[in-house]
GUGU-759894 format. One record per residue (C-alpha): residue number from 1; residue in one letter; x, y, z. Coordinates in nm, 4 decimals, always signed. Layout:
BEGIN
NUGU num residu        x        y        z
NUGU NUM      A        X        Y        Z
...
% end
This chain:
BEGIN
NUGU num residu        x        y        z
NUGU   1      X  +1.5667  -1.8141  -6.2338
NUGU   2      X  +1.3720  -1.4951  -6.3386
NUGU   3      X  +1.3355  -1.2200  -6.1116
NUGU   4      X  +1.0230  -1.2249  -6.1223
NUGU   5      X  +0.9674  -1.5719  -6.0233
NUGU   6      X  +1.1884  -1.5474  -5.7816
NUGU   7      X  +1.0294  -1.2787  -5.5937
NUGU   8      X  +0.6970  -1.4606  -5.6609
NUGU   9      X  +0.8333  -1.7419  -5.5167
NUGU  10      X  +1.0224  -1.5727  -5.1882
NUGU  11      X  +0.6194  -1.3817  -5.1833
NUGU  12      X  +0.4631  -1.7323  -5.1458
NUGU  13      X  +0.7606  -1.8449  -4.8926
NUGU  14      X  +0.6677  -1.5389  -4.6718
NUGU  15      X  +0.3029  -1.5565  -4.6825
NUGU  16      X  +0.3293  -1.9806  -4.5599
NUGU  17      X  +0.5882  -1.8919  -4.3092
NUGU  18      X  +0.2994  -1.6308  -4.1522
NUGU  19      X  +0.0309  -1.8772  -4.1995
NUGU  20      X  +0.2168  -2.1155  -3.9575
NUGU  21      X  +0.2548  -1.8251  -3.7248
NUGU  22      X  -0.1071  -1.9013  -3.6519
NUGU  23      X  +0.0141  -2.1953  -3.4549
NUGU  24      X  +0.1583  -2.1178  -3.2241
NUGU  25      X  -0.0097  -1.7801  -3.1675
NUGU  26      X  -0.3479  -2.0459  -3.0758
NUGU  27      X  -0.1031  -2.1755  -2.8448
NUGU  28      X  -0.0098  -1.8367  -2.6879
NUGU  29      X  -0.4022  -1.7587  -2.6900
NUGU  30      X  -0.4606  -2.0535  -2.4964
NUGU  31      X  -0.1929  -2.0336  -2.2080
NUGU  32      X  -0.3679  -1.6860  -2.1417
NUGU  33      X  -0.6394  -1.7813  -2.0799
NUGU  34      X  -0.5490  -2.0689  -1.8388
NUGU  35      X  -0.3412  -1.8330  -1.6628
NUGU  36      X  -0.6180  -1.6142  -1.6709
NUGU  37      X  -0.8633  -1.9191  -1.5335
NUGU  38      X  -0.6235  -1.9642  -1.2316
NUGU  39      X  -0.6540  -1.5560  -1.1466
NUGU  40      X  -1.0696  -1.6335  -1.1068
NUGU  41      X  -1.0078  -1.9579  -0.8935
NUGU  42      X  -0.8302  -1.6800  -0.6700
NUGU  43      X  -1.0859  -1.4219  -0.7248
NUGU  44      X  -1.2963  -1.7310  -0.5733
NUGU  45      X  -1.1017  -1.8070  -0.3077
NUGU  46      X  -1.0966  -1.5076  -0.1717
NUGU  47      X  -1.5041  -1.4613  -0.2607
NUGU  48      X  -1.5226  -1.7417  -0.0502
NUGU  49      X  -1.3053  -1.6628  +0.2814
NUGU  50      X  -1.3720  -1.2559  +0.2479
NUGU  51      X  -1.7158  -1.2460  +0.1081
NUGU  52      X  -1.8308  -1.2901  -0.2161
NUGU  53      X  -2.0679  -1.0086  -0.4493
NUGU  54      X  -2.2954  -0.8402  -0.2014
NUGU  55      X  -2.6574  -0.8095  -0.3174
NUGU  56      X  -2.9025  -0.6265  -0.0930
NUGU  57      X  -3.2339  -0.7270  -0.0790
NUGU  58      X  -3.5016  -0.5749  +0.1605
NUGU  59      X  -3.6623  -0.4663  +0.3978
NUGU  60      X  -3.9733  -0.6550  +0.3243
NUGU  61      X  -4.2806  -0.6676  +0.5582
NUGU  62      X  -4.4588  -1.0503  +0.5791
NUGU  63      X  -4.7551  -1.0906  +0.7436
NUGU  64      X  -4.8730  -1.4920  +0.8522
NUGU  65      X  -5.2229  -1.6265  +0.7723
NUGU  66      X  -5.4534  -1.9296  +0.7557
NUGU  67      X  -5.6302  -2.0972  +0.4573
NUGU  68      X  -5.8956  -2.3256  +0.5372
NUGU  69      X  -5.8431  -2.6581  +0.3453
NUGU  70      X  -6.1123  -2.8635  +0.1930
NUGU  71      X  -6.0730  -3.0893  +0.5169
NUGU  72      X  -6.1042  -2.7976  +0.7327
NUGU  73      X  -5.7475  -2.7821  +0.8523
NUGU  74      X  -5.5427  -2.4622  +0.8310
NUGU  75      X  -5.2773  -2.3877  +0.6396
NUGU  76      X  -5.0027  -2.1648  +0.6986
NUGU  77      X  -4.8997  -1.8767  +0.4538
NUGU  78      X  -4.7467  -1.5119  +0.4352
NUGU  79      X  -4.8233  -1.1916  +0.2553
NUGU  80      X  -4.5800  -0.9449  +0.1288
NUGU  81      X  -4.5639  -0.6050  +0.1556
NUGU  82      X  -4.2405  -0.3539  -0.0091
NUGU  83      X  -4.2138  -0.0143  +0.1184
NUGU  84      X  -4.3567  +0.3177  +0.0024
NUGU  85      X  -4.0064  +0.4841  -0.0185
NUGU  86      X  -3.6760  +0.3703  +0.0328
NUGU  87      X  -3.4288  +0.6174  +0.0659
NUGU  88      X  -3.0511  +0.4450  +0.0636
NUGU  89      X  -2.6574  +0.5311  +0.0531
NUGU  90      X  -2.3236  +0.3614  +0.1075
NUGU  91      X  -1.9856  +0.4376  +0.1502
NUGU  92      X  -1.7525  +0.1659  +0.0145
NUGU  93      X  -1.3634  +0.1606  +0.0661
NUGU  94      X  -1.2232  -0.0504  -0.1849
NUGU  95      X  -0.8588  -0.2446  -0.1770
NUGU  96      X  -0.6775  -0.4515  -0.3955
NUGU  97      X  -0.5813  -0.7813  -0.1719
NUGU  98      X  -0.2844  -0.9694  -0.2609
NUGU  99      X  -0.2834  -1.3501  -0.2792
NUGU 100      X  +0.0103  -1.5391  -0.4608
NUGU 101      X  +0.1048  -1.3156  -0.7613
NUGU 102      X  -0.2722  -1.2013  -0.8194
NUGU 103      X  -0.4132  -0.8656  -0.6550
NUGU 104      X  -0.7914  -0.8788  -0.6565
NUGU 105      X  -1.0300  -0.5951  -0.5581
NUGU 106      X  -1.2031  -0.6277  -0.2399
NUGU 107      X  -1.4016  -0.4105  -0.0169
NUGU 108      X  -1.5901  -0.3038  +0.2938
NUGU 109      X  -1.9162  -0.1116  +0.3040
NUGU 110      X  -2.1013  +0.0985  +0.5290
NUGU 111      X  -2.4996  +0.1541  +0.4265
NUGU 112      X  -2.7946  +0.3826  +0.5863
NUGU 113      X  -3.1227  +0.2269  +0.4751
NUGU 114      X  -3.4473  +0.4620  +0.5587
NUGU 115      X  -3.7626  +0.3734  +0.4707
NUGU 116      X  -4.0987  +0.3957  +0.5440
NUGU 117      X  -4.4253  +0.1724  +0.5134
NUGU 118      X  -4.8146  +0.2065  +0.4703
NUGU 119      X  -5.0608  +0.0508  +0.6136
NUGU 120      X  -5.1224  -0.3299  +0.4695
NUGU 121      X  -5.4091  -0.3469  +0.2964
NUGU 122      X  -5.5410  -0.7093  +0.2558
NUGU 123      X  -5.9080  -0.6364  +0.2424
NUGU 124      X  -5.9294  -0.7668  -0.1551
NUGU 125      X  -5.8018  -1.1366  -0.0891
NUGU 126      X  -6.0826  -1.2812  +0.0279
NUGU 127      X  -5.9231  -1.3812  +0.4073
NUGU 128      X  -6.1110  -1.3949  +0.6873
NUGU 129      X  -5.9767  -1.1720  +0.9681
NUGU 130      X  -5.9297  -1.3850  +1.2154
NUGU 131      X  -5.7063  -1.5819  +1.0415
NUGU 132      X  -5.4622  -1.2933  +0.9764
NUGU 133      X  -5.1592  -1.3182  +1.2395
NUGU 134      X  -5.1163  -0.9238  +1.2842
NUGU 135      X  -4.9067  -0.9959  +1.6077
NUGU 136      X  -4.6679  -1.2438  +1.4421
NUGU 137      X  -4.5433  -1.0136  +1.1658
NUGU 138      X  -4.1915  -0.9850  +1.0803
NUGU 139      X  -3.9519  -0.7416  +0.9277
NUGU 140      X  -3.7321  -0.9547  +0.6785
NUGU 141      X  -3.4060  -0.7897  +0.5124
NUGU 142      X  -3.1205  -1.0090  +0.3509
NUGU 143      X  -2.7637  -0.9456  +0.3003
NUGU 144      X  -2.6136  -1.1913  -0.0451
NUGU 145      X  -2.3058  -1.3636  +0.0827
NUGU 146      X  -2.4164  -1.3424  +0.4892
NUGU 147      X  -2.0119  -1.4010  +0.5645
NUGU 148      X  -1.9293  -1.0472  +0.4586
NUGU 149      X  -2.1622  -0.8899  +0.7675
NUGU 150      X  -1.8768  -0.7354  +0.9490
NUGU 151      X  -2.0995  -0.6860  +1.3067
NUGU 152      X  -2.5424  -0.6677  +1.3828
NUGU 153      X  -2.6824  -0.4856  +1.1609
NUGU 154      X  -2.8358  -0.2032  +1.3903
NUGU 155      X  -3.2596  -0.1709  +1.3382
NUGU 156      X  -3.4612  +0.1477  +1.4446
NUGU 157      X  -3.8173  +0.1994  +1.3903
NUGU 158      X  -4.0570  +0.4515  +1.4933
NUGU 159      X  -4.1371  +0.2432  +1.7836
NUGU 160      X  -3.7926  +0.1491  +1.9209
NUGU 161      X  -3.4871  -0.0265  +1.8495
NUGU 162      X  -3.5090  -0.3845  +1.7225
NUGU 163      X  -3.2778  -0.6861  +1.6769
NUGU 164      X  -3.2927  -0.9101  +1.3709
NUGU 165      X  -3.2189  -1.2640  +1.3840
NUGU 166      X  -3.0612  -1.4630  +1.0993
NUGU 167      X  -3.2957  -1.7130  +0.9031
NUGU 168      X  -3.6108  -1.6796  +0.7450
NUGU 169      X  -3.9157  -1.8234  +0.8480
NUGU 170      X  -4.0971  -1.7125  +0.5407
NUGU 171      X  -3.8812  -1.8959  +0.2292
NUGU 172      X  -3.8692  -1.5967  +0.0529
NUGU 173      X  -3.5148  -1.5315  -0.0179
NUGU 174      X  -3.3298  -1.7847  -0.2225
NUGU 175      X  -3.0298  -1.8363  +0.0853
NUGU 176      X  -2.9255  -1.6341  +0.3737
NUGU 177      X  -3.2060  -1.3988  +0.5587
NUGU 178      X  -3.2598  -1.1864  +0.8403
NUGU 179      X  -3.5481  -1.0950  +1.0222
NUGU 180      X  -3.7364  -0.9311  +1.3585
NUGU 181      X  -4.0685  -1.0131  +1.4965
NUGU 182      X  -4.3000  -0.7435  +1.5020
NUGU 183      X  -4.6525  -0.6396  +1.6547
NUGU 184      X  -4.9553  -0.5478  +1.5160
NUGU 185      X  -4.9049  -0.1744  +1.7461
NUGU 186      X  -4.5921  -0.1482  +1.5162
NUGU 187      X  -4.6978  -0.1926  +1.2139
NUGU 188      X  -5.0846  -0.1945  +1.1306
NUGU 189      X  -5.0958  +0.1892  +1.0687
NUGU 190      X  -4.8177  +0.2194  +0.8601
NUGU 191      X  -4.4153  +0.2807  +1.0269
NUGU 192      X  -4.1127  +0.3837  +0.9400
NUGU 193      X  -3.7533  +0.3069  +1.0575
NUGU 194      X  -3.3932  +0.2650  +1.0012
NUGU 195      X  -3.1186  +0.0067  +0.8889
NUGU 196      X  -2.7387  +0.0081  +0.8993
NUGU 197      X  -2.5131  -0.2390  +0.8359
NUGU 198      X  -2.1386  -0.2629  +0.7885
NUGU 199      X  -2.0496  -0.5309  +0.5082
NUGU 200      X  -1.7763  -0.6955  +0.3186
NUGU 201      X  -1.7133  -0.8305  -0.0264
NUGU 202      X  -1.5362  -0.8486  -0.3556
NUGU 203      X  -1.6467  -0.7865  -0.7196
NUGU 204      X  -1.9506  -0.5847  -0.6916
NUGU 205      X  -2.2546  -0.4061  -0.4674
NUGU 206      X  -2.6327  -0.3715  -0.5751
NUGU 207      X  -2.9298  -0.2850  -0.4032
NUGU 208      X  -3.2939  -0.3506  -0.5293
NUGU 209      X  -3.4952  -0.0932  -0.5667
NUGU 210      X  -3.8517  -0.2222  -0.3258
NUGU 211      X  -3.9407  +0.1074  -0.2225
NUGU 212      X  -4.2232  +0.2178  -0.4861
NUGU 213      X  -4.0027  +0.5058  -0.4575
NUGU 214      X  -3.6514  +0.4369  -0.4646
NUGU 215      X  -3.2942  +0.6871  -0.4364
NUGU 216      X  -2.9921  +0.5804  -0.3569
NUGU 217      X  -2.6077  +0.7056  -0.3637
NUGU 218      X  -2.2872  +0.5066  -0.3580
NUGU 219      X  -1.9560  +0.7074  -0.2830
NUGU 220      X  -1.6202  +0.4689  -0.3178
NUGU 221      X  -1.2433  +0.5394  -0.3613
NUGU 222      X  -1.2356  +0.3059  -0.6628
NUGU 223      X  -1.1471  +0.4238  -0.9867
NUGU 224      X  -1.2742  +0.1995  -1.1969
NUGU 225      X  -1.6354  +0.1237  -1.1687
NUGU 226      X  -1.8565  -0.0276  -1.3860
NUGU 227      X  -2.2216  +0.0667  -1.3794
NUGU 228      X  -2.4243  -0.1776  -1.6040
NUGU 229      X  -2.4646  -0.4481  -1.3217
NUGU 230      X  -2.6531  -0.7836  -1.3842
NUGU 231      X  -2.9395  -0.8339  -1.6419
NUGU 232      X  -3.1322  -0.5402  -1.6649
NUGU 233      X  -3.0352  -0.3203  -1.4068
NUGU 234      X  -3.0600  +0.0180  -1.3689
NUGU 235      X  -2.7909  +0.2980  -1.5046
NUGU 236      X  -2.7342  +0.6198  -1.2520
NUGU 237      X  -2.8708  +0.9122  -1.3146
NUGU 238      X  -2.5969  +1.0919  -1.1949
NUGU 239      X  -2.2041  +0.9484  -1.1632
NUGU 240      X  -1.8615  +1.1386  -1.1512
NUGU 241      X  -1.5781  +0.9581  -1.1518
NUGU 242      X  -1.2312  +1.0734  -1.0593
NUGU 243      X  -0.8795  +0.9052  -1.0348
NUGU 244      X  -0.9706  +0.9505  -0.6412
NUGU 245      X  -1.2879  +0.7629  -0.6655
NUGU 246      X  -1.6071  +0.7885  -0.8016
NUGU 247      X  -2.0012  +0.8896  -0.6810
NUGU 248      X  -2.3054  +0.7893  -0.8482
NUGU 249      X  -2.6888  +0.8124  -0.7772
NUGU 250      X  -2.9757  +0.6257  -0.8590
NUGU 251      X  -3.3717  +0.6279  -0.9048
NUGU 252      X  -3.6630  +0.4509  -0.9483
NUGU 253      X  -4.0305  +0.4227  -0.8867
NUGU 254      X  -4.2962  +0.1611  -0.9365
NUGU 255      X  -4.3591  +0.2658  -1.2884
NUGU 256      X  -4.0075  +0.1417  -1.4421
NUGU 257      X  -3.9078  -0.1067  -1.1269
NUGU 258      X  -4.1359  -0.3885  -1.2607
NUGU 259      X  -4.2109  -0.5214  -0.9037
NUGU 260      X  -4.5108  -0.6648  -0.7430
NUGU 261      X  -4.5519  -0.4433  -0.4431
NUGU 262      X  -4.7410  -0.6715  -0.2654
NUGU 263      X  -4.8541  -1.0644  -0.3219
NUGU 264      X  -4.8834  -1.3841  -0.1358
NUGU 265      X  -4.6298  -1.7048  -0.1363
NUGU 266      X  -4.3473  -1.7546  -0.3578
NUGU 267      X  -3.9836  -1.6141  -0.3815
NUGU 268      X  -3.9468  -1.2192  -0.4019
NUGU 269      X  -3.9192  -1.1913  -0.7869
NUGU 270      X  -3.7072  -0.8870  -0.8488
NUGU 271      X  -3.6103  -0.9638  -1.1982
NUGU 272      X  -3.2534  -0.8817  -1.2098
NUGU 273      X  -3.3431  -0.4850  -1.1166
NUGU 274      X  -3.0637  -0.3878  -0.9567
NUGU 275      X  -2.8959  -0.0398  -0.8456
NUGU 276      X  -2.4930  -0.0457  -0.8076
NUGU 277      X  -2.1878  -0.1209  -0.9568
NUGU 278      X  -1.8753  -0.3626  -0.9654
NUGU 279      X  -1.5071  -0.2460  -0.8986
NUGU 280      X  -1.3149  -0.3871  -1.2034
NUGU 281      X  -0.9561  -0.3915  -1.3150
NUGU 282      X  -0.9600  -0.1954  -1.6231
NUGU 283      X  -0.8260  -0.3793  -1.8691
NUGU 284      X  -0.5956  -0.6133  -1.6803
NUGU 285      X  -0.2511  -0.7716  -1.7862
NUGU 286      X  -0.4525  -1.0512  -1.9199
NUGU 287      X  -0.6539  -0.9081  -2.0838
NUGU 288      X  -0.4706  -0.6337  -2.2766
NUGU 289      X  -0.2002  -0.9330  -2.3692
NUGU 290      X  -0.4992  -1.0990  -2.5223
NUGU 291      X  -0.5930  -0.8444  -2.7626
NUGU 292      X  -0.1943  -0.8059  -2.8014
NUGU 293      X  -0.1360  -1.1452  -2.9541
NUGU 294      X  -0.4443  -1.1073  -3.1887
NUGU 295      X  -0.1895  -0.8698  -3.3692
NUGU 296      X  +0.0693  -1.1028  -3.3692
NUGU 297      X  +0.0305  -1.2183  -3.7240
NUGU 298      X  +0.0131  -0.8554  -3.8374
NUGU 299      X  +0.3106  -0.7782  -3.6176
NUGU 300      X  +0.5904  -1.0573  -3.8052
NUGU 301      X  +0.3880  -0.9865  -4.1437
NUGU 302      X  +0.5156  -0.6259  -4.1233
NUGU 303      X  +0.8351  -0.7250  -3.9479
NUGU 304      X  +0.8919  -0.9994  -4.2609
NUGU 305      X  +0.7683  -0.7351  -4.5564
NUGU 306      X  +1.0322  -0.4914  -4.4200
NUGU 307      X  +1.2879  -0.7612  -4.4774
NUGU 308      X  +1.1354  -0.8346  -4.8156
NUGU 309      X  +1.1723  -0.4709  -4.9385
NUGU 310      X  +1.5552  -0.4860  -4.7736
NUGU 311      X  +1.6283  -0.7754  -5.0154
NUGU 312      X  +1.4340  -0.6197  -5.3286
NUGU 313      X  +1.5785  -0.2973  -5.2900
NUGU 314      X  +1.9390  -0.3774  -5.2048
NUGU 315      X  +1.9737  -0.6686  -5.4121
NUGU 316      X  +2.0448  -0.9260  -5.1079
NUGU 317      X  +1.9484  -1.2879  -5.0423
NUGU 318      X  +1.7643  -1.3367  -4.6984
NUGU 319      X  +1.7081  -1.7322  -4.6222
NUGU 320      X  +1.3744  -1.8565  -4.5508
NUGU 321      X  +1.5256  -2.0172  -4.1991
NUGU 322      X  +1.6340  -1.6202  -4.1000
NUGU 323      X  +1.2410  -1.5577  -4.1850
NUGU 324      X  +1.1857  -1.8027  -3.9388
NUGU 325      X  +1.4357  -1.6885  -3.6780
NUGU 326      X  +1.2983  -1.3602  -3.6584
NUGU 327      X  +0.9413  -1.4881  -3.6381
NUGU 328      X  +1.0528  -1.6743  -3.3552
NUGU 329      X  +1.2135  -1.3673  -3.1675
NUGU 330      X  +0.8300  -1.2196  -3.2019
NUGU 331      X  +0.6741  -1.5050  -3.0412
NUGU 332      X  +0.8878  -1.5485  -2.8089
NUGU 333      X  +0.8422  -1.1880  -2.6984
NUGU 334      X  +0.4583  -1.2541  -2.6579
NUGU 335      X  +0.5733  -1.5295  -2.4003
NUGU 336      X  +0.8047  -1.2649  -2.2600
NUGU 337      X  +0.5202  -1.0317  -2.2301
NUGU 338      X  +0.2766  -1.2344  -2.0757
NUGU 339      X  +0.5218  -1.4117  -1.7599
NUGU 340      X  +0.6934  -1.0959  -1.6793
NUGU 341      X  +0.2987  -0.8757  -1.6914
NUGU 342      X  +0.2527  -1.1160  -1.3997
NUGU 343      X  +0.4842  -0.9554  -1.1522
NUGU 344      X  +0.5299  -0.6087  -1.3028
NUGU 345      X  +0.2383  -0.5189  -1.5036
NUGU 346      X  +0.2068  -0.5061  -1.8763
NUGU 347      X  +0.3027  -0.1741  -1.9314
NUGU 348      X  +0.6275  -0.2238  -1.7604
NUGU 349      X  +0.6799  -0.5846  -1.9282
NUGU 350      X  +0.5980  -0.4676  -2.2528
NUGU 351      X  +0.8537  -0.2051  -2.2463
NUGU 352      X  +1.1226  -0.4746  -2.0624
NUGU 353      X  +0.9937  -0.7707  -2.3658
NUGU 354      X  +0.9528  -0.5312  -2.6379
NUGU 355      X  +1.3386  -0.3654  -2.5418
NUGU 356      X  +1.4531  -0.7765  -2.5407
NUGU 357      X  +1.3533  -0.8435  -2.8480
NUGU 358      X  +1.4723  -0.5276  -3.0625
NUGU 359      X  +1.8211  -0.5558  -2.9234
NUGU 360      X  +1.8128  -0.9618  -3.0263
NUGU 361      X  +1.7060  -0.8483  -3.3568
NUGU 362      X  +1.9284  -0.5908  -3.4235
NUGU 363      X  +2.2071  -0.7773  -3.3717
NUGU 364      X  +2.1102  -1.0538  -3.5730
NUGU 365      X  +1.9903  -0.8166  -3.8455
NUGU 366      X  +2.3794  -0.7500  -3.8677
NUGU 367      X  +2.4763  -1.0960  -4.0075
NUGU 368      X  +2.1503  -1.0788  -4.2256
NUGU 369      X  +2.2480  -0.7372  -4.3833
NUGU 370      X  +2.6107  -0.6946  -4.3346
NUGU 371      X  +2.4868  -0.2875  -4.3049
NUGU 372      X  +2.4914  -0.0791  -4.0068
NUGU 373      X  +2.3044  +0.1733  -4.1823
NUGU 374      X  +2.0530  -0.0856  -4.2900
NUGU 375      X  +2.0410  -0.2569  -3.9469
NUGU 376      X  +1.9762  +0.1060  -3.7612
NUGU 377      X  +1.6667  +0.1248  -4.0167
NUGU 378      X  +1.5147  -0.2063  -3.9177
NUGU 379      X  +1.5465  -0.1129  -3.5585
NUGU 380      X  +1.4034  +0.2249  -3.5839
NUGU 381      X  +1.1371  +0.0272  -3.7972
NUGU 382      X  +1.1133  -0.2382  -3.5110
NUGU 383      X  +1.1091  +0.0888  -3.2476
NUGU 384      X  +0.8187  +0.1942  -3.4451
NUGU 385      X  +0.5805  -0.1097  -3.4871
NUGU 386      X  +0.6571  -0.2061  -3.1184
NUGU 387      X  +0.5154  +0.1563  -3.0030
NUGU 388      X  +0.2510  +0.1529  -3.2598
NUGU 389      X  +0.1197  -0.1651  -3.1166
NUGU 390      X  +0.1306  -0.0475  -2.7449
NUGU 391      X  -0.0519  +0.2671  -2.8552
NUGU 392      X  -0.3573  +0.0776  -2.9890
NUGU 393      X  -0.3314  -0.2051  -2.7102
NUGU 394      X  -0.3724  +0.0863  -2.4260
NUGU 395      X  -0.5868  +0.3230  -2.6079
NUGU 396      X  -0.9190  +0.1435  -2.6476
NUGU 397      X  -1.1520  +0.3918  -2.7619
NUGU 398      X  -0.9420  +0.5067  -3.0426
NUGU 399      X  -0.7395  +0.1532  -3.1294
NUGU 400      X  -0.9755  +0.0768  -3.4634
NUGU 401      X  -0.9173  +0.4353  -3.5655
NUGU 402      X  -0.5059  +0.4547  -3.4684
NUGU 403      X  -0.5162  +0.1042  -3.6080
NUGU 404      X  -0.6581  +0.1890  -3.9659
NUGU 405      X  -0.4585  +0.5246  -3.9775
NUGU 406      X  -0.1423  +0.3119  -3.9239
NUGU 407      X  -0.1934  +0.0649  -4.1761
NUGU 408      X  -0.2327  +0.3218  -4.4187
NUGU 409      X  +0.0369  +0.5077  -4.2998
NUGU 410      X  +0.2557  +0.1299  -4.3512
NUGU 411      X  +0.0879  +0.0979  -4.7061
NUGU 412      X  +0.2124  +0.4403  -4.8355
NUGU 413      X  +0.5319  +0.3671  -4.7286
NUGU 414      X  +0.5409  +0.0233  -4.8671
NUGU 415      X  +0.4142  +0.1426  -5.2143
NUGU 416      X  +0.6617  +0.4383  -5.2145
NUGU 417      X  +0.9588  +0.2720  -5.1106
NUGU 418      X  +0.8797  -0.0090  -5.3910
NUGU 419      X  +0.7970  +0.2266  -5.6213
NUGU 420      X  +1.0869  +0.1765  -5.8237
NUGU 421      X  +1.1527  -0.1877  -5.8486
NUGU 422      X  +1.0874  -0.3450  -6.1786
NUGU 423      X  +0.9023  -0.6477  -6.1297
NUGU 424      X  +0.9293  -0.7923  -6.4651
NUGU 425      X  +1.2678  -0.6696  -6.5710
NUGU 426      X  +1.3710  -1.0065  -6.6352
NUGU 427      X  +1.0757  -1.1093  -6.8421
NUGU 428      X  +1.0842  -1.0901  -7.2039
NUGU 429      X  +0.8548  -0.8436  -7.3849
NUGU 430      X  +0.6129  -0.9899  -7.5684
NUGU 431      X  +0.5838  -0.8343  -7.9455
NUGU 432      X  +0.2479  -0.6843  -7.9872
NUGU 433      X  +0.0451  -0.8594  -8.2120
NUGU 434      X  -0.1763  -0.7423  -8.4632
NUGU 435      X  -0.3984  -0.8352  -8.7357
% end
């Protein structure tokens, strides 16, 4: 056979044998995530017995009614008032709790909620005074996932210390509630007071901003926060974060909150405005061996082109089965990676799976070569894509840029290297014709 068509034909081998790569990288792709699914049925386990992702909501001022009906019965119904300013911080201490092999960030909270209200103003809805309830107000304030409330939250206004009660009378909140009755003398010519509240929970911790003026400050020992919340929340206006913890600040006013500040019936429609941030796990074992395999392909296509220029360059015969052996050894260190990143971490696995799988090889590489010299280059090649792939796995900002640089880097190489070989040296030359 012609050199030529032999190489074209060992060319097409290679590129087939990395096409069915493909299947059984899907495969890897699809154990991750299910071993990633059974790390969020923990993460809801635990939501579920330690508390879940805390939303604060509140305080809200609801005053009761009457409506005359056609029939001349009554019917019962609440205004809403938010507060002028709300001025709020928290301190949250933040843990990693371990539950079978998984280690899930959880926390516990303390807040300081101060805020102040006007004087309701329901003159412009047409209700006849006596049918206001001034001295069956209440104070309404709700906590998201009501089993994180570590002890009673503690209530001080202007006019004394108050007790709220859990429920709602007022369906205003979608679940959970607390409130405390109030008097007209306590409210009617505006008030101010206190709330603080110890809480637990896992995930995340927002506020919403009621007050039509609205700061507030979260300090935490977590490392790792992420800022961008639900929906359309709010970003901080100041945030430092160290590998200690992090502190961030917040504002915002009636002009950019989007709330109604006061209105009658109905849920409190706060529009996914929230204030806060949730405690993540920075690109976790599963998810960095995710984008890992995505490079698998890539990964045996180099590993089988450096055998390729081997055999044109030394004049050797490598088997298509050997092709397949060392493919193997590659997927079989992405399986490697991902069951050992589940005990150690990835970094440590990768360096345990990638160390595996040059050594097994290596010493295969000697029966395939018959070379020491030219088995100690394919390991310092192997040594080289296995640290070029960690680099772009762990450095995320930079991993298109490392990534493209690389390539090129391979390509050079490849087209120096090959440089030399005569492709058609079998062929014979065609006379030149001419007329």
């Amino acid at each position: 056979m012609k050199r030529s068509t032999s190489t074209t034909t060992k060319l097409a081998i290679i590129f087939a044998l990395v096409i069915i790569m493909l299947i059984p990288q899907l495969s890897i792709m699809d154990l991750i995530r299910e071993r990633s699914g059974y790390k969020q049925q923990v993460q809801h386990v635990i939501a579920n017995q330690w508390g879940g992702q805390q939303q604060i909501m509140g305080p809200i001022l609801a005053i009761p009614y009457y409506e005359q009906k056609p029939d001349n019965s009554l019917e019962k119904h609440y205004a809403y008032f938010l507060p002028d300013e709300l001025k709020a911080n928290s301190n949250i201490e933040v843990e990693e709790l371990e539950k079978s092999i998984y280690k899930i960030p959880v926390f516990s909270s303390t807040s300081n909620f101060a805020f102040s209200f006007s004087s309701p103003d329901m003159s412009n809805w047409d209700i006849d005074e006596k049918n206001i309830l001034w001295d069956h107000a209440i104070l309404m304030f709700n906590v998201g996932d009501p089993k994180g409330i570590l002890d009673n939250p503690a209530l001080t206004l202007n006019s004394g210390s108050k007790k709220f009660e859990p429920g709602q009378p007022s369906r205003i909140f979608s679940k959970g509630g607390m409130y405390t009755n109030l008097k007209a003398s306590e409210y009617r010519s505006g008030f101010t007071g206190k709330i603080n509240f110890n809480i637990k929970g896992s995930q995340g911790f927002h506020i919403i901003p009621v007050g039509k003026e609205t700061s507030y400050s979260i300090t935490s020992n977590w490392p790792h926060p992420n800022f961008q919340g639900f929906n359309e929340g709010f970003s901080p206006v100041y945030r430092e974060v160290k590998g200690s913890g992090f502190s961030a600040s917040w504002k915002a006013t009636k002009f950019n909150a989007g709330l109604a500040y006061r209105w009658r019936d109905g849920y409190f429609e706060h529009r996914g405005q929230y204030m806060g941030v949730e405690f993540v796990q920075v690109a976790d074992h599963y998810t960095k061996s995710e984008r890992s395999i995505k490079y698998m392909v890539l990964v045996i296509g180099l590993i089988f082109l450096s055998f390729l220029v081997s055999e044109l360059i030394n004049k050797m015969r490598i088997h298509p089965f050997q092709y397949i052996l060392v493919g193997s050894a590659i997927v079989v260190f992405y399986v490697l990676l991902l069951a050992i990143a589940e005990y150690v971490g990835y970094n440590t696995a990768y360096l345990i799976s990638a160390t595996a799988s040059i050594i097994l090889i290596s010493i295969y590489c000697l029966s395939i070569f018959g070379s020491t010299r030219l088995v100690l280059l394919e390991t310092l090649i192997l040594v080289a894509l296995f640290t070029f792939l960690f680099v772009i796995i762990n450095a995320i900002q930079y991993s298109l840029l490392i990534g493209a640089v690389g390539l090129f880097v391979i390509l050079a190489l490849t087209m120096y290297f090959t440089r030399k070989i005569q492709w058609y040296k079998d062929e014979e030359k065609q006379p030149l014709v001419t007329t």
